[in-house]
N, C-alpha and C positions, 0 to 999 in steps of 0.2 A: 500564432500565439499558443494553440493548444499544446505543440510537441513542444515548446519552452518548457509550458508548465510539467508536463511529462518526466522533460529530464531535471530540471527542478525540485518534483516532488520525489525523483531516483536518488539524487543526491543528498537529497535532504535526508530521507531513509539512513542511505548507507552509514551519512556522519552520525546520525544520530544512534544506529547500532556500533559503531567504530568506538564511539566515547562512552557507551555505559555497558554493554554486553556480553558480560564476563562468562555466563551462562545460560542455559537455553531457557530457563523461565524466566533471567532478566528481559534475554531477546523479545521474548513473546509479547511480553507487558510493555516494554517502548514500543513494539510494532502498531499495538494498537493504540495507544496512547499517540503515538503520533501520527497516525493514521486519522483518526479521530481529530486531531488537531489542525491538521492539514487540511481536510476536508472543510471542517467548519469556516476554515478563514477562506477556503477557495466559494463555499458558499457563500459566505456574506458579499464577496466581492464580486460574483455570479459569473467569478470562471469558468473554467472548462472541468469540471469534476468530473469526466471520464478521462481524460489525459491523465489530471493528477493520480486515479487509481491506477493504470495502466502502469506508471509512474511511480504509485508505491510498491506496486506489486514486485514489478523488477527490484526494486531498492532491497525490499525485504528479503527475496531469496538472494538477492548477491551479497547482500553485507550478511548472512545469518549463514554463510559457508564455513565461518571457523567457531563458531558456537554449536554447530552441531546439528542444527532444526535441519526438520525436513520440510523443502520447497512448499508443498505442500502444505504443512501446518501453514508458514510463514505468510502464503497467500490468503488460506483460511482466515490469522489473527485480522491482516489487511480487513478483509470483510466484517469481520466484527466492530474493526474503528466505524467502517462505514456504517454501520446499524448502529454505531453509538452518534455517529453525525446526520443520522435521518432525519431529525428535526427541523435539522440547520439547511437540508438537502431540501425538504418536500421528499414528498414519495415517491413521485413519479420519477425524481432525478434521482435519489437513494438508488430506487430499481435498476437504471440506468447505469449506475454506478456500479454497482454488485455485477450486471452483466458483463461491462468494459473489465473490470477487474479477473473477472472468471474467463474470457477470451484472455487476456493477459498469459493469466498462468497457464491456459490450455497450450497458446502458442510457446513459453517457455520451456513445459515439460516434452512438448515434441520436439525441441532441441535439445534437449537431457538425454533422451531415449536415443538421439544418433551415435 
C-alpha cells in the first residue's frame, strides 16, 4: 500500500506542476500548497505519510525540470508543505516525514551527480 501512495503522491505532484507552472515561483507555491494538501488528507486517513513524501519529493523535482528550479529548492518547498501539515501529522510523524523526504532527495541527487 505504502509504494501506491508513493507513486500517487509522484503523480499527483507532477500533474499538478504540468497544469499551472508557467514559472519557477508559480512552481514553488503549488509545490507546497500541494504538498501540504496531500499530506493532510494522507494524515487524516492515517496513511503512509512517509511514502507520500518520498512521493512528492520525486514528483516535485521531476515535473519542476522545465520551469527551471533547482532539485534542491523543489525538495526544500516539499518540506515546507510538510511543516504546514504538522498539525494534521502530530510531531512525531511530521519528523518522520521531513526525514523520509530528505532521504528522498539525498538518494535522487546521487543520481543527478552520475
Amino acid at each position: 500500500v505504502g509504494h501506491a501512495l508513493d507513486v500517487t503522491a509522484r503523480t499527483t505532484m507532477i500533474g499538478e506542476l504540468r497544469g499551472g507552472a508557467a514559472s519557477e515561483l508559480n512552481a514553488l507555491r503549488i509545490i507546497r500548497t500541494a504538498s501540504r494538501s496531500f499530506l493532510e488528507g494522507v494524515g487524516e486517513s492515517h496513511g503512509d505519510a512517509q511514502a507520500a513524501a518520498r512521493g512528492l519529493v520525486a514528483g516535485a523535482v521531476d515535473g519542476t525540470e522545465d520551469a527551471g528550479v533547482d532539485p534542491g529548492q523543489a525538495a526544500t518547498t516539499v518540506l515546507q508543505g510538510v511543516l504546514d501539515a504538522a498539525e494534521s501529522l502530530g510531531e512525531e510523524t511530521a519528523q518522520e516525514v521531513c526525514n523520509a523526504a530528505g532521504d528522498e532527495y539525498a538518494r535522487i541527487a546521487r543520481k543527478l551527480k552520475r
